[in-house]
C-alpha positions as CSV (number, residue, x, y, z in Angstrom):
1,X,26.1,-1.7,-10.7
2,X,25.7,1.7,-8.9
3,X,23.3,2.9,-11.6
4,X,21.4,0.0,-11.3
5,X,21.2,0.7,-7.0
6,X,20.4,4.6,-7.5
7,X,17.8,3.5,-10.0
8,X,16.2,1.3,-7.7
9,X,16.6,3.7,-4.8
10,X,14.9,6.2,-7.0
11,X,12.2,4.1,-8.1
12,X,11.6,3.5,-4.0
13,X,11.1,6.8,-3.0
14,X,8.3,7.7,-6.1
15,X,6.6,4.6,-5.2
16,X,6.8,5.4,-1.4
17,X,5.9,9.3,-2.1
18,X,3.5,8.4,-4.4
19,X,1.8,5.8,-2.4
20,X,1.7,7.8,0.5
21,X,0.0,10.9,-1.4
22,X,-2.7,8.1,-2.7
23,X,-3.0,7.1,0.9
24,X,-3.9,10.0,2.1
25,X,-6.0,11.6,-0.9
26,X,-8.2,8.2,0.0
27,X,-8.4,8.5,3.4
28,X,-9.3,12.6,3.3
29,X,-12.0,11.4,0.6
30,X,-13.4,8.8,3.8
31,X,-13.3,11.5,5.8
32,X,-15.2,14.0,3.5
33,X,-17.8,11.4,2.9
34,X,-18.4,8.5,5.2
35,X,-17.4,5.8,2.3
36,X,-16.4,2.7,4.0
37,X,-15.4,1.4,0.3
38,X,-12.8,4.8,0.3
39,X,-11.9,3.6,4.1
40,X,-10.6,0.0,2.6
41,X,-9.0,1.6,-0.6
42,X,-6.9,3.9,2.0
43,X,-6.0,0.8,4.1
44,X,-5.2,-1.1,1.2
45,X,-2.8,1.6,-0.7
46,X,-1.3,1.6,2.5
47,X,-0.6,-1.9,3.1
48,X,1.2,-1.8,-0.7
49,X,3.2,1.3,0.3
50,X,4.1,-0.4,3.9
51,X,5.0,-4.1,2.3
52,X,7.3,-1.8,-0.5
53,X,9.2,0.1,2.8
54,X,9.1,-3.2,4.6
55,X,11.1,-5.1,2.0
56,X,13.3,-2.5,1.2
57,X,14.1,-1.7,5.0
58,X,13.9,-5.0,6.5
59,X,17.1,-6.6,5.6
60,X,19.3,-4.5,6.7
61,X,17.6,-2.9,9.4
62,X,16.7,-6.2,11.4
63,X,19.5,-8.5,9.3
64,X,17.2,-11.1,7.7
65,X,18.2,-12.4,4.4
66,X,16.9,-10.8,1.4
67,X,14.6,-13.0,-0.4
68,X,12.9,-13.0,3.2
69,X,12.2,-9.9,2.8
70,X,10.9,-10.0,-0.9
71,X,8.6,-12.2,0.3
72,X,7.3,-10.3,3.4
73,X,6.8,-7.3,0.8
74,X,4.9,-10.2,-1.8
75,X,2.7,-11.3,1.1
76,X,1.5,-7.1,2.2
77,X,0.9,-6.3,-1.6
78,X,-0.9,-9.1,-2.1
79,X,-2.9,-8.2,0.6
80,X,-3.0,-4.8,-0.4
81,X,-4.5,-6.0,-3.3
82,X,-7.3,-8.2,-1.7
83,X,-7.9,-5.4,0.2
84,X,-8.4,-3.0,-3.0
85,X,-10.8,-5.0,-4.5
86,X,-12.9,-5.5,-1.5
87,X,-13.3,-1.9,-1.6
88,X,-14.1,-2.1,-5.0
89,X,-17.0,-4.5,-4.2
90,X,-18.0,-3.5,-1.1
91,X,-21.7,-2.7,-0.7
92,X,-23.8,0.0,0.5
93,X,-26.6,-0.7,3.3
94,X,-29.9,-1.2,2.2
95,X,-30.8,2.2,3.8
96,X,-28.4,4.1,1.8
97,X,-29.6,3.3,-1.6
98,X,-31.3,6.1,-3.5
């Protein structure tokens, strides 16, 4: 059973480094260029990375049970996710295509 905890703890801090990092390579790219599509993939690799600290912090930090918090953590990836693909589909004005 402790293999099975460090392997999860492990797997929690790459997906929390590694979200992070895409987070903020995202949001440097908005910066750089003015892409609001960039702007919504920043927000929504940070919602994913948030709901995955969430759910791994919320039981025992605020003592919730902890399917509650497995499915706060479902609900900010999904979200995540919705927000992903908007920025996939978002359009440009009118007045910015060449």
């Amino acid at each position: 059973m402790v293999a099975t905890d460090t392997l999860t703890v492990i797997a929690k801090v790459v997906v929390l480094t590694l979200g992070v990092v895409i987070s903020l390579l995202a949001y440097r790219a908005f910066h750089r260029t003015g892409s609001d599509a960039l702007r919504w993939m920043a927000i929504g690799f940070a919602i994913i990375t948030a709901g995955m600290l969430f759910g791994g912090l919320v039981d025992p930090l605020l003592g919730i049970s902890p399917s509650q918090g497995i499915r706060i953590q479902n609900v900010l990836t999904a979200l995540g996710f919705i927000v992903l693909v908007y920025s996939i589909y978002a359009r440009l004005p009118a007045s910015a295509n060449p």
